[in-house]
MARLO-982638 format. One line per 2 residues: number of its first residue (from 1); their letters; for each residue x, y, z of N, C-alpha, C. Coordinates in Angstrom, 3 decimals, padded with zeros to 6 digits. Each point is the difference from the previous one (the first is absolute). Layout:
// residues N
NUM = A = X/Y/Z/X/Y/Z/X/Y/Z  ... .
END
This chain:
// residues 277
1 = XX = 013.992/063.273/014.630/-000.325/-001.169/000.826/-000.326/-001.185/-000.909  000.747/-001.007/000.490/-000.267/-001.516/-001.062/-001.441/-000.252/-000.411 .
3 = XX = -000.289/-000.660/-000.969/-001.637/-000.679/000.035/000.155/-000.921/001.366  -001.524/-000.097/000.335/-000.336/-001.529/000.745/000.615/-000.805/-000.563 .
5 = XX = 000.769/-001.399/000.876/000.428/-001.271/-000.101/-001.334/-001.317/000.371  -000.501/-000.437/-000.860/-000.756/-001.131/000.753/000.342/-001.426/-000.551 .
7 = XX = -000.607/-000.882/000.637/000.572/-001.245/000.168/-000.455/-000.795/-001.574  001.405/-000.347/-000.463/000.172/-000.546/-001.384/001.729/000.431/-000.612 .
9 = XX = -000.368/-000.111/-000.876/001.598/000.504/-001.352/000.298/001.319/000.587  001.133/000.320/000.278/000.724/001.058/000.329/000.332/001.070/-001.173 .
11 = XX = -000.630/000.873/-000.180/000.573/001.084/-000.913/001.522/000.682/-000.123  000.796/-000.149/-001.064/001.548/000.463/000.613/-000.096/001.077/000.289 .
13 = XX = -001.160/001.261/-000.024/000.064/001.516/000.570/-000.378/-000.028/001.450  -000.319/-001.497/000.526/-000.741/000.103/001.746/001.614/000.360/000.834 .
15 = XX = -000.510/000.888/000.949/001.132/000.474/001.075/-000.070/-001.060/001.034  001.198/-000.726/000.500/000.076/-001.018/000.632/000.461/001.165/001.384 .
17 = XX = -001.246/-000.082/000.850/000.083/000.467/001.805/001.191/-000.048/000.364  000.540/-001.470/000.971/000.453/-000.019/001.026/000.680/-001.992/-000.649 .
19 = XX = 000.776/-000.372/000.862/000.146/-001.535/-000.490/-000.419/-000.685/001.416  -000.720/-000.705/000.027/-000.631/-000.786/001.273/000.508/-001.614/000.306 .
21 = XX = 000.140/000.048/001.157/000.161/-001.333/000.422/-001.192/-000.313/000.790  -000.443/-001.670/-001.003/-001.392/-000.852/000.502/000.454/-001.095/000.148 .
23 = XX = -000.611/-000.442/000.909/-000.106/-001.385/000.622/-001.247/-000.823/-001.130  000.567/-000.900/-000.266/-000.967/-000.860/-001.107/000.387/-001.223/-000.252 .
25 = XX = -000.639/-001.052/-000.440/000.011/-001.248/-000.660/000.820/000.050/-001.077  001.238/-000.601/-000.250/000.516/-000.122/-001.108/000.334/-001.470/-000.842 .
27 = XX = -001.188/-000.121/-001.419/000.494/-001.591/-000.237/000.805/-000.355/-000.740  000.833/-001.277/000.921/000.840/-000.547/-000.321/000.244/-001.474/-001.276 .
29 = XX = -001.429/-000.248/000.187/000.331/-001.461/-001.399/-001.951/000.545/000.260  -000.079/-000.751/-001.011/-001.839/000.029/-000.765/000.326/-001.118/-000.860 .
31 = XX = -001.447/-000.724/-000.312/-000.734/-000.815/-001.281/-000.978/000.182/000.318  -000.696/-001.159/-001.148/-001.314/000.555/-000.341/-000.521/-001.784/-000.374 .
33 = XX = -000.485/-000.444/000.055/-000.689/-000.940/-000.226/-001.107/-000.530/-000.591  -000.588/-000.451/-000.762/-001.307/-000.775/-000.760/-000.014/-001.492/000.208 .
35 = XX = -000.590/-000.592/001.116/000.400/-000.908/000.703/-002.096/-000.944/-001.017  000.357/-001.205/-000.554/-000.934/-000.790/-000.238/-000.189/-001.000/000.889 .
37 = XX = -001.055/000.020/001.077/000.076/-001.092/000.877/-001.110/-000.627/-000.287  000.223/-001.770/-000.393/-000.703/-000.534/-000.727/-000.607/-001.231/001.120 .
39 = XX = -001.190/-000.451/000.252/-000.723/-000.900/000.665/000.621/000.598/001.878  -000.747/001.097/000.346/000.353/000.464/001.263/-001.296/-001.173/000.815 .
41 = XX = 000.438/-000.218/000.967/-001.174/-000.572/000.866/-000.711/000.871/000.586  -001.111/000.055/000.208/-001.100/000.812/000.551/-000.989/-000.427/001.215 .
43 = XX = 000.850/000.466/001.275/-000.562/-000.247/000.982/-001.650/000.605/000.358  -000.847/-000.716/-000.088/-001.359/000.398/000.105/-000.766/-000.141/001.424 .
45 = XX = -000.684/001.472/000.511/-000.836/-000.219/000.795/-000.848/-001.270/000.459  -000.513/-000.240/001.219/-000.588/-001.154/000.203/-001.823/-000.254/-001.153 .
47 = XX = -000.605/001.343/-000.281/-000.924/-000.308/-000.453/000.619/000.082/-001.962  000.790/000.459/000.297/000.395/-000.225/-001.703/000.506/-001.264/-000.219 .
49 = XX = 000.444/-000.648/000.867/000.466/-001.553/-000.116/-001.121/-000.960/-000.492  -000.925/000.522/000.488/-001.379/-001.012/000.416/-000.501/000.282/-001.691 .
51 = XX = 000.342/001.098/-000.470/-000.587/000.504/-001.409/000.616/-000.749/-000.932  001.478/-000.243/000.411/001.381/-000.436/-000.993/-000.668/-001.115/000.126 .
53 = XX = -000.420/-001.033/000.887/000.261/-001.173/-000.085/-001.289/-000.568/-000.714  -001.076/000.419/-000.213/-001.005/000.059/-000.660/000.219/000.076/-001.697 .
55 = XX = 000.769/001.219/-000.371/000.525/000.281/-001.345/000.018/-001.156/-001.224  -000.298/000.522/-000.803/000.280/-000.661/-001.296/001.192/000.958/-000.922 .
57 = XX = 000.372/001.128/000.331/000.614/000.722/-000.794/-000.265/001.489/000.851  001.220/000.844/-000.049/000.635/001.169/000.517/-000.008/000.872/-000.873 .
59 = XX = -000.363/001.443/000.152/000.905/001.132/-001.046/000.344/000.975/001.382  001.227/000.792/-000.710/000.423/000.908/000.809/-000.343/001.655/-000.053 .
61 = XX = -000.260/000.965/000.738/-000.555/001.080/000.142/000.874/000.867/000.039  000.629/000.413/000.828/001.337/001.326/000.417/000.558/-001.235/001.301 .
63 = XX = 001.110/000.646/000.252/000.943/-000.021/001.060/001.033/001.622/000.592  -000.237/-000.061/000.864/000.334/000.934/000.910/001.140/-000.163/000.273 .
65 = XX = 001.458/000.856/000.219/000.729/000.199/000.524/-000.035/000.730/001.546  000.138/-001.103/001.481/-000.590/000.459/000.877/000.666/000.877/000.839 .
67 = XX = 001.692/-000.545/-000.176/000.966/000.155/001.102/001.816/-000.453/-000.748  000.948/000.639/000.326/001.446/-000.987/-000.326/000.274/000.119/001.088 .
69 = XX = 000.765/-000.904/000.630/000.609/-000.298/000.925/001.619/-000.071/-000.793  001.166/000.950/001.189/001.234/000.192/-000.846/000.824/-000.687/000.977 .
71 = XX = 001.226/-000.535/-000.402/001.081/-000.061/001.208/001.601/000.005/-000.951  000.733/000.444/000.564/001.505/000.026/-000.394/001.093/-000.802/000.921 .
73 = XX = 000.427/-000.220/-000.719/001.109/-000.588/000.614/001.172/000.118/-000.597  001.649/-000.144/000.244/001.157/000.358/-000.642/000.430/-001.424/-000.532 .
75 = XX = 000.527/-000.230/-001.061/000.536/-000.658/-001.119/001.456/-000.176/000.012  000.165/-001.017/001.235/001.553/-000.458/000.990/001.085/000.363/-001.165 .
77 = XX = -000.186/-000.956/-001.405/000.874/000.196/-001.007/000.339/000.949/-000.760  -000.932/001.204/000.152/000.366/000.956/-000.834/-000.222/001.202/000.589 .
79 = XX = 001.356/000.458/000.736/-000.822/001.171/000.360/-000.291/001.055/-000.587  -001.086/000.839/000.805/-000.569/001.205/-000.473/-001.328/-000.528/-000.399 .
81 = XX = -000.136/-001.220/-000.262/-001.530/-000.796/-000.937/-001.389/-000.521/001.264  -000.774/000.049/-000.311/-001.011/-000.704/000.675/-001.296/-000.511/-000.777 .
83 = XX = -000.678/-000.816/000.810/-000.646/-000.893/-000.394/-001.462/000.743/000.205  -000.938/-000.069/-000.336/-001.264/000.723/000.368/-001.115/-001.248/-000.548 .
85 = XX = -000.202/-000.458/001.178/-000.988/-000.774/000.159/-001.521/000.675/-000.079  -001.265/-000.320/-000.653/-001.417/000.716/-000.210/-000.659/-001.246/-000.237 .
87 = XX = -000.990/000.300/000.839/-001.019/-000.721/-000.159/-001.326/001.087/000.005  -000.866/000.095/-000.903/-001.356/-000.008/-000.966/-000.990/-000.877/000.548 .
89 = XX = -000.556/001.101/001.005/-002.045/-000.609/-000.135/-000.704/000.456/-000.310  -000.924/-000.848/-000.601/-000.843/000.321/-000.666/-001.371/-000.423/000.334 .
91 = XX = -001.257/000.807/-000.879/-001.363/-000.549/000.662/-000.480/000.020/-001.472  -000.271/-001.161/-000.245/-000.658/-000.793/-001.306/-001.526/000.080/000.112 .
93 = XX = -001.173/000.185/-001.168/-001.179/-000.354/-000.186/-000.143/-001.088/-001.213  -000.939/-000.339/000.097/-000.180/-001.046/-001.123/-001.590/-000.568/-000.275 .
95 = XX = -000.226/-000.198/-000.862/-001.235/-001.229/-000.145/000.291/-000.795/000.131  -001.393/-000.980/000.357/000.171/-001.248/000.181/-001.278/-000.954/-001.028 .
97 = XX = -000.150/-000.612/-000.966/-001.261/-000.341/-000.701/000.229/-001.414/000.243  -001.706/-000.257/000.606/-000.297/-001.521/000.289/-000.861/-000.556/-001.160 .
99 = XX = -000.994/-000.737/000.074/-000.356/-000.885/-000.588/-001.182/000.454/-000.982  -000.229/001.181/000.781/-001.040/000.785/-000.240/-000.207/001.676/-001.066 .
101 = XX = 001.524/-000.036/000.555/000.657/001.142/-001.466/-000.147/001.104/001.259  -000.540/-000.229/000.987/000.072/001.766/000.722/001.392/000.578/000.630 .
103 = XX = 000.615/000.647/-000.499/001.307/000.628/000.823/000.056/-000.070/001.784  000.611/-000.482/000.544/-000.001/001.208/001.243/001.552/000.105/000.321 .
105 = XX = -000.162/001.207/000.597/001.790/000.689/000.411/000.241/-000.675/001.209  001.689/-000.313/-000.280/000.625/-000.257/000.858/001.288/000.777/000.260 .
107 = XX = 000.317/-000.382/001.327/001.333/001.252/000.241/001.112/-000.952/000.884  000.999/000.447/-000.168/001.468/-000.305/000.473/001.183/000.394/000.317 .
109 = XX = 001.049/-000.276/000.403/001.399/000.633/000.455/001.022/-000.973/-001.356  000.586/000.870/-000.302/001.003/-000.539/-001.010/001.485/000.454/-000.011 .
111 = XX = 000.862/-000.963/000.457/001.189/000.865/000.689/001.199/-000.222/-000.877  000.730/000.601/-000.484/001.146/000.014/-000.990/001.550/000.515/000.520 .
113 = XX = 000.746/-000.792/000.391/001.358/000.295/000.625/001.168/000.048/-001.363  000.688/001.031/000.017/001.389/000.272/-000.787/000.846/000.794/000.692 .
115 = XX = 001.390/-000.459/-000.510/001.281/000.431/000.360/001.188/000.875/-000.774  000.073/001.105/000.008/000.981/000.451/-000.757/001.719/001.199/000.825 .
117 = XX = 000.789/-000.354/-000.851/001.017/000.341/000.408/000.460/001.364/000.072  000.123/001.407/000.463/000.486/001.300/-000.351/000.926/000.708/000.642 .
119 = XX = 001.279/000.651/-000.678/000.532/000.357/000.512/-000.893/000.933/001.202  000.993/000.532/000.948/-000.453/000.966/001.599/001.167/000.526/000.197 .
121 = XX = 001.259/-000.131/-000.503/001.078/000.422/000.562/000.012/-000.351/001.533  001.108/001.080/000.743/000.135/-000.736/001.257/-000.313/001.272/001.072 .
123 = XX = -000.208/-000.420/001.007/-000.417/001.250/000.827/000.416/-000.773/001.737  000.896/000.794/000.594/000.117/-000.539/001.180/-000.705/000.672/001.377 .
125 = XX = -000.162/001.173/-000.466/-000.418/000.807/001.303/-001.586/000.018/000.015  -000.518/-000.368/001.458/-001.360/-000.270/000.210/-001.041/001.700/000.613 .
127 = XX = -001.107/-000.396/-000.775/-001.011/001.011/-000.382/-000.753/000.026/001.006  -000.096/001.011/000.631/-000.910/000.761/000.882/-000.499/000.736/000.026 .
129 = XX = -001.700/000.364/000.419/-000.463/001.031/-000.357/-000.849/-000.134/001.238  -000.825/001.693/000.129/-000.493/000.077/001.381/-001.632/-000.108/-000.085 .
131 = XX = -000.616/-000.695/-001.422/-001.231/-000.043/-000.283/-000.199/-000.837/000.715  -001.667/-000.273/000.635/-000.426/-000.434/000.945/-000.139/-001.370/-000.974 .
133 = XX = 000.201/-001.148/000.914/-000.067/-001.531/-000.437/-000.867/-000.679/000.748  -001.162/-000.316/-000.154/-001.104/-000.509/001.004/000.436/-001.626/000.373 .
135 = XX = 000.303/-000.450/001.435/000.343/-001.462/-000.238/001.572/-000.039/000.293  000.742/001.506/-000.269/001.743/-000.426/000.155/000.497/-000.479/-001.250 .
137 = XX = 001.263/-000.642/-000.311/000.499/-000.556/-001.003/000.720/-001.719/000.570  -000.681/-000.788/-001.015/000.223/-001.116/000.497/001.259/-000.539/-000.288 .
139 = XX = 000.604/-001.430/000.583/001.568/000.032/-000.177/000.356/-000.528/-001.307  -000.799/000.223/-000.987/000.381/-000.312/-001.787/000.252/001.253/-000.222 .
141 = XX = -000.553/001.516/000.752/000.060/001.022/-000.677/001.136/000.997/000.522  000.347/-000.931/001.590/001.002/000.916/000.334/001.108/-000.816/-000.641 .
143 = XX = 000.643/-001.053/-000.471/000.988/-000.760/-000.616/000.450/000.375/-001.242  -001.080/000.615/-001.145/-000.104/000.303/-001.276/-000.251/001.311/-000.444 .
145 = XX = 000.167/000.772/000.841/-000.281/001.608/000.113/001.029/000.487/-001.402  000.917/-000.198/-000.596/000.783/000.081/-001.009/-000.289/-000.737/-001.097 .
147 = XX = -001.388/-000.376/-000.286/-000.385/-000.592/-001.000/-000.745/000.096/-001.273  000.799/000.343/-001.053/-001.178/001.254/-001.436/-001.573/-000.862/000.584 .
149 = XX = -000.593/001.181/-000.510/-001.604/-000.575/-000.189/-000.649/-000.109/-001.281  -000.544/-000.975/000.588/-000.737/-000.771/-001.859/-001.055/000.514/-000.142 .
151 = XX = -000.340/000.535/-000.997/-001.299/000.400/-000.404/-000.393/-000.487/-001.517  -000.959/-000.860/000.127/-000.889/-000.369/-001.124/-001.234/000.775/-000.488 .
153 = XX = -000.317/000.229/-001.014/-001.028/000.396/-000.337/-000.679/-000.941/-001.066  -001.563/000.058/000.019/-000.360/-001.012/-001.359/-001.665/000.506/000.062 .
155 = XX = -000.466/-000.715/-001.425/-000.812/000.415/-000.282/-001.120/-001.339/000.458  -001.370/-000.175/-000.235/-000.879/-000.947/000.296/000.274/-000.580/-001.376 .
157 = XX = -000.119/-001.731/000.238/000.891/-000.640/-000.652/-001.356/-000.018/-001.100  000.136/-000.533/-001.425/-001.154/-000.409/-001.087/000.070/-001.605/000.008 .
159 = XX = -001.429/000.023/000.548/-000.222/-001.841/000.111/-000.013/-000.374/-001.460  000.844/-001.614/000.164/000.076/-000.165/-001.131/-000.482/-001.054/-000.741 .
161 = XX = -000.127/-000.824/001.150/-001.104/-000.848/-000.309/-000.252/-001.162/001.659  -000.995/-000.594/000.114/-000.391/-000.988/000.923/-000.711/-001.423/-000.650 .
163 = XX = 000.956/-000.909/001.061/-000.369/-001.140/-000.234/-000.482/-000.891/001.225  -001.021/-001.375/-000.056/-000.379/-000.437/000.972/000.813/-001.652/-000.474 .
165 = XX = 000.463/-000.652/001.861/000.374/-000.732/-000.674/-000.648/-000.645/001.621  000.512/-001.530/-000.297/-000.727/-000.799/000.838/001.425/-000.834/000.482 .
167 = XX = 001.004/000.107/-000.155/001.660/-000.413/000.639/000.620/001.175/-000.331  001.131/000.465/001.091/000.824/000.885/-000.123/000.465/-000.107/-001.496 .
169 = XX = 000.952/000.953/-000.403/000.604/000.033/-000.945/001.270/-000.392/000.162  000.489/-000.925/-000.527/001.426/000.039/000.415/001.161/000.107/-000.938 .
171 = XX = 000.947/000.502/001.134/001.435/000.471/-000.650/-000.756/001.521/000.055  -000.407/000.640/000.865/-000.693/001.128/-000.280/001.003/001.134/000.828 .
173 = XX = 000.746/000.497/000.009/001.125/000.582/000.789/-000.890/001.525/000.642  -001.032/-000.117/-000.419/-000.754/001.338/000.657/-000.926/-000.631/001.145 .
175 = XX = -000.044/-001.379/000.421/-001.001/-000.558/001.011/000.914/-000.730/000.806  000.330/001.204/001.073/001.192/-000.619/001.097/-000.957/-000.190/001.500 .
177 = XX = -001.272/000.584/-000.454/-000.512/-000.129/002.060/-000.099/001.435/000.107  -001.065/000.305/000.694/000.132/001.083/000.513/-000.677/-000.418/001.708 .
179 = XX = 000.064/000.088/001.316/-000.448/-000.079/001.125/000.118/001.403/000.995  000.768/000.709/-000.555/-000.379/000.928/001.040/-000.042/001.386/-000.867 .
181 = XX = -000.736/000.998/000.226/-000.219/001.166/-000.378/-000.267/001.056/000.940  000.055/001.568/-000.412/000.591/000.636/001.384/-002.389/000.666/-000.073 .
183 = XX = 000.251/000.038/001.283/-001.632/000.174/000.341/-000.721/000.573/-000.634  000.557/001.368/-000.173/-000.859/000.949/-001.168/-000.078/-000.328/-001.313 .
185 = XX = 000.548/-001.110/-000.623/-000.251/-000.631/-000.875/-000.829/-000.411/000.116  -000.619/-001.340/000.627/-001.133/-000.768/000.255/-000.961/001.159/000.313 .
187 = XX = 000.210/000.599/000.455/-001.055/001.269/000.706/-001.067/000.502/-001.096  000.893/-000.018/-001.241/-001.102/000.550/-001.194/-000.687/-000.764/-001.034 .
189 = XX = 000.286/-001.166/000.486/-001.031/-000.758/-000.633/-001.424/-000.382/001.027  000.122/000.132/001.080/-000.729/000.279/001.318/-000.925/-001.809/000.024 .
191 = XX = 000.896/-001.078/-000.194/-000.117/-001.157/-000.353/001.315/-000.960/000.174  -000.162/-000.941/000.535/001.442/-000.901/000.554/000.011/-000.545/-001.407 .
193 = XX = 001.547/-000.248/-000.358/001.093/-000.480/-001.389/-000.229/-001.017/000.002  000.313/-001.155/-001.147/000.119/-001.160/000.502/001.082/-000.682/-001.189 .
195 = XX = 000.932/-000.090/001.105/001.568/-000.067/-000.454/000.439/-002.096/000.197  -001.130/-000.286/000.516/-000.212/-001.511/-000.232/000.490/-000.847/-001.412 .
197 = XX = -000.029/-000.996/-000.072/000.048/-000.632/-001.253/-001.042/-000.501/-000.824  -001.042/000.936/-000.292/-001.261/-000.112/-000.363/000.562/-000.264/-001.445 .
199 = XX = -001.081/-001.565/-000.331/000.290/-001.148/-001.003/-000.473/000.529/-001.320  -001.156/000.975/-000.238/000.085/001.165/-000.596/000.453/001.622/000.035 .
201 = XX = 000.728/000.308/-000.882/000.619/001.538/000.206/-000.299/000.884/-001.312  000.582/000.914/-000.133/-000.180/001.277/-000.663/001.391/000.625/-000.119 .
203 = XX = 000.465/-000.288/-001.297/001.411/000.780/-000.384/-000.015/001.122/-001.026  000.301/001.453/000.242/000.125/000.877/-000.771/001.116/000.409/-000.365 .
205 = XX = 000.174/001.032/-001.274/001.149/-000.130/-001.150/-000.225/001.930/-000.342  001.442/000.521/001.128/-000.187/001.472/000.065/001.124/000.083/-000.604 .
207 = XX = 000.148/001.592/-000.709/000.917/000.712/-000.286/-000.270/001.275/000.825  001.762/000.098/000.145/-000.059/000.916/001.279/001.207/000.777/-000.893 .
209 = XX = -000.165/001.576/000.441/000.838/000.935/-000.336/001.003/000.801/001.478  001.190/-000.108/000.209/000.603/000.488/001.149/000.956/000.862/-000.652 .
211 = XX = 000.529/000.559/001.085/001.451/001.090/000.019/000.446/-000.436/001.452  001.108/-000.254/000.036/000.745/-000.180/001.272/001.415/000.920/000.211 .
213 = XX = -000.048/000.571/001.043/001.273/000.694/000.017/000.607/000.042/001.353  001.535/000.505/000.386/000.416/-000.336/001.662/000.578/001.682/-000.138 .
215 = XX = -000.605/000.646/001.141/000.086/001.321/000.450/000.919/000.045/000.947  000.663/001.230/000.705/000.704/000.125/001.089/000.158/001.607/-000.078 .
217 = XX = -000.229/-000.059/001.361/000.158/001.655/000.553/001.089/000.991/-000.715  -000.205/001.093/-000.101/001.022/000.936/-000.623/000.046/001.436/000.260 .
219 = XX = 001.192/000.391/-000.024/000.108/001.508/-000.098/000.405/000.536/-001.692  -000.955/000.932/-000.708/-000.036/000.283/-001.052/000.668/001.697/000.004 .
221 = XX = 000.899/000.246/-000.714/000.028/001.818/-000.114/-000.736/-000.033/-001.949  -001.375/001.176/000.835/-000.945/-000.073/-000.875/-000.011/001.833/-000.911 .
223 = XX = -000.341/000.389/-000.844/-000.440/001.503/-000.648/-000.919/-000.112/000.609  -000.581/001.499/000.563/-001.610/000.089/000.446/000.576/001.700/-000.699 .
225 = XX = -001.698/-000.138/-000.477/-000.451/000.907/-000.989/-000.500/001.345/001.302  -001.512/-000.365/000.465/-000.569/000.388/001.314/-001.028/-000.882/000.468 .
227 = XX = -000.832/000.710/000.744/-000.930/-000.900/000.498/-000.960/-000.030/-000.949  -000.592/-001.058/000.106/-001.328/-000.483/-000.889/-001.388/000.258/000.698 .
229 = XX = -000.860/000.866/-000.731/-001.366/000.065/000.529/-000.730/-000.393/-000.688  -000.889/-001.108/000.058/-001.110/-000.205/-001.502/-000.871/000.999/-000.581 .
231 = XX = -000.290/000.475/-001.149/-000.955/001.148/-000.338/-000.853/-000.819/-000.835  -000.546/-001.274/000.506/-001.347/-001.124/-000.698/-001.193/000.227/001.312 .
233 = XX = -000.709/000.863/-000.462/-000.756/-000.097/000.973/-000.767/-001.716/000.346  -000.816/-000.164/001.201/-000.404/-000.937/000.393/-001.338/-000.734/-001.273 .
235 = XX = -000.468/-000.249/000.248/-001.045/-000.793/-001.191/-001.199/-000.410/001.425  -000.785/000.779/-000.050/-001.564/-000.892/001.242/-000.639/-000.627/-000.594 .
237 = XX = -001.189/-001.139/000.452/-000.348/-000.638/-000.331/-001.480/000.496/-000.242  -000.385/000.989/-000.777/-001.236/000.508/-000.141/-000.245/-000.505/-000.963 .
239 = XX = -001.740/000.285/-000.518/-000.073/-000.934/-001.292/000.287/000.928/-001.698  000.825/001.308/000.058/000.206/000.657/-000.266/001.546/-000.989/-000.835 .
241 = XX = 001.160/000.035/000.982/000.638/-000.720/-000.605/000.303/-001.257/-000.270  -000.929/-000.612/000.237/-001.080/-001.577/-001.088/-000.038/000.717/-001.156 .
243 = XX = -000.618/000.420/-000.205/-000.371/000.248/-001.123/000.983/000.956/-000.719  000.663/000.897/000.103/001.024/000.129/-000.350/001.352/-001.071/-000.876 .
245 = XX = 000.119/-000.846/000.923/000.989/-000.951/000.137/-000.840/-000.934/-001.456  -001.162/-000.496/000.756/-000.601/-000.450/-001.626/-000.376/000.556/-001.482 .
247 = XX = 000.020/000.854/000.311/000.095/000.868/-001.625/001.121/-000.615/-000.500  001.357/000.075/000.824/001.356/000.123/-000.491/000.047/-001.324/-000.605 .
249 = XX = -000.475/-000.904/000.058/-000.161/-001.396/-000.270/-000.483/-000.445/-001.606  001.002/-000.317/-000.887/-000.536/000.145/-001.048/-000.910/-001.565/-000.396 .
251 = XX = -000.948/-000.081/-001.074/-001.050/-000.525/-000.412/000.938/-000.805/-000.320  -000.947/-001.522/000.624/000.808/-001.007/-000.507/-000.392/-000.803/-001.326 .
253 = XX = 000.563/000.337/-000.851/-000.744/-000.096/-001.382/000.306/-001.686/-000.247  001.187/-000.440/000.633/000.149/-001.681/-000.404/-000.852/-000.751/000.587 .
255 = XX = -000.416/000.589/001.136/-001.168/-001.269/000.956/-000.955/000.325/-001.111  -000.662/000.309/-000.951/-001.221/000.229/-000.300/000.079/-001.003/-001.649 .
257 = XX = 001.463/-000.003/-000.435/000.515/-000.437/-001.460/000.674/-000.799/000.221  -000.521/-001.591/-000.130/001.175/-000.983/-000.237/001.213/000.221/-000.443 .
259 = XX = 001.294/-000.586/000.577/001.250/000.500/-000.628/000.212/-001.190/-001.767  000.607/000.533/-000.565/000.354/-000.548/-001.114/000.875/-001.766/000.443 .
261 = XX = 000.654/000.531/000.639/001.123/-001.034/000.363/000.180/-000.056/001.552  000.822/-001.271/000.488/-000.178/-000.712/001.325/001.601/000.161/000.212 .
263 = XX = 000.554/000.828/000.736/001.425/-000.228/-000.024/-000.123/-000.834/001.595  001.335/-000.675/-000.047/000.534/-000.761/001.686/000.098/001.392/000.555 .
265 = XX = -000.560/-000.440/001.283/000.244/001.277/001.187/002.135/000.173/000.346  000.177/001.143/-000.253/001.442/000.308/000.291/000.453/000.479/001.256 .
267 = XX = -000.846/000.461/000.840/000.303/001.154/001.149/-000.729/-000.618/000.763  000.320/000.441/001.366/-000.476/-000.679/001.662/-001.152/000.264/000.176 .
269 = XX = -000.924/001.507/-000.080/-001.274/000.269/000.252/-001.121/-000.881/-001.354  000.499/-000.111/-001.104/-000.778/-000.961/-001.353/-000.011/-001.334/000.757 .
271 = XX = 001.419/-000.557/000.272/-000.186/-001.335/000.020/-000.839/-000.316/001.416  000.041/000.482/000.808/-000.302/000.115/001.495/-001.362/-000.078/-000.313 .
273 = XX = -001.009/000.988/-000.853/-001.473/000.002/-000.338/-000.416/-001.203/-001.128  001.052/-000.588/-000.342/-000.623/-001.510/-000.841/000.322/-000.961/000.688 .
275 = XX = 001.072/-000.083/000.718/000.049/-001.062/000.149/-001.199/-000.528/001.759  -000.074/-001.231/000.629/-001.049/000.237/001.015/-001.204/-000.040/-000.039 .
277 = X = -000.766/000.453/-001.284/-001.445/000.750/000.079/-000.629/-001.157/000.406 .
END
């Protein structure tokens, strides 16, 4: 009888079962993006306004990645191509220092729209399924039922810097207006926006990390080995394995010893913890 097969690198001695046909996502075009968006406008709550406008000078804290909003559309000139429209909200913190040197936090919506092109190939026959849809399907969804789906993924962007200014910025191609936002947005700042033309503002300077790719339904003929049972038992939350788990944790001998040398942060979790503070 074969060894166990588990999930990873295939051994050339594993006995391949049965060959299976799955229904799955198969992608068709991908990128990846490192997008520098420089002087974003920063729509601020009504009592953070009142803070801004007081200000002598801003620093920035974290920013949150809250929500993407995706949409596709087909690319008349080329077929098989589409366009994938994303728009990025975000929920900004910040200081604010007056006259007096005391910080106080302020918070905001910061919204970042881009466009990119990916193949989807072509698909004519429309997708139905008998999962329950609360609401029905509205007439964008019964029209476009043959349409790859976009899926973005990204990480919370590393603030990169904030500035206060007292006139828009101009020629600023990232400060187009924002007036409407979908409810549960506003919902979590639990405070009305203010998307006005307030004569003082607050512009921040993110780097954002994405992957974008256009999916479409598939039939795959797959190897299946057998079924998979996990043999990791569960982990409880006693204070047994606390302490466990912290043993495993080795002594951090650099927090205690200045480092010799200051290198530039290279990687997303380094730069993400300097930059902001």
């Amino acid at each position: 009888m074969p060894d166990r097969v588990y999930p990873g690198p295939v051994q050339e001695n594993a006995a391949i079962r049965e060959a299976v046909s799955i229904h799955t996502n198969k992608i068709f075009d991908s990128c990846r993006d490192k997008d520098c968006i420089e002087d974003l406008r920063l729509y601020p709550t009504c009592e953070s306004q009142r803070v801004i406008d007081n200000a002598v000078s801003v620093r920035a804290k974290e920013a949150r990645l809250m929500y993407v909003n995706i949409d596709v559309e087909e690319v008349s000139f080329n077929r098989g191509f589409f366009t994938v429209d994303i728009r990025y909200f975000y929920r900004v913190h910040g200081d604010a220092f007056t006259l007096s040197n005391k910080p106080i936090e302020f918070s905001g919506l910061a919204v970042f729209d881009k466009r990119v092109i990916l193949f989807g190939s072509e698909g004519t026959a429309k997708i139905f399924t008998s999962k329950t849809l609360l609401g029905g399907m509205d007439t964008r969804q019964l029209e476009y039922t043959n349409l790859p789906t976009a899926i973005v993924e990204a990480v919370d962007p590393i603030v990169l810097g904030m500035k206060l200014a007292d006139v828009p910025i101009m020629n600023n191609r990232f400060d187009n207006g924002v007036s409407e936002i979908p409810d549960f947005i506003s919902d979590v700042f639990g405070s009305e926006l203010m998307f006005d033309n307030a004569p003082r503002r607050v512009y921040v300077t993110l780097g954002q990390f994405s992957i974008i790719r256009l999916e479409r339904d598939t039939q795959l003929l797959m190897p299946s080995y057998d079924y998979f049972m996990p043999d990791k038992e569960c982990l409880g939350s006693n204070e047994d394995d606390a302490c466990t788990l912290f043993s495993k944790i080795h002594f951090p001998v650099d927090e205690f010893f200045p480092p010799d040398t200051l290198d530039a942060p290279d990687g997303y979790r380094e730069a993400k913890s300097q930059f902001g503070k």
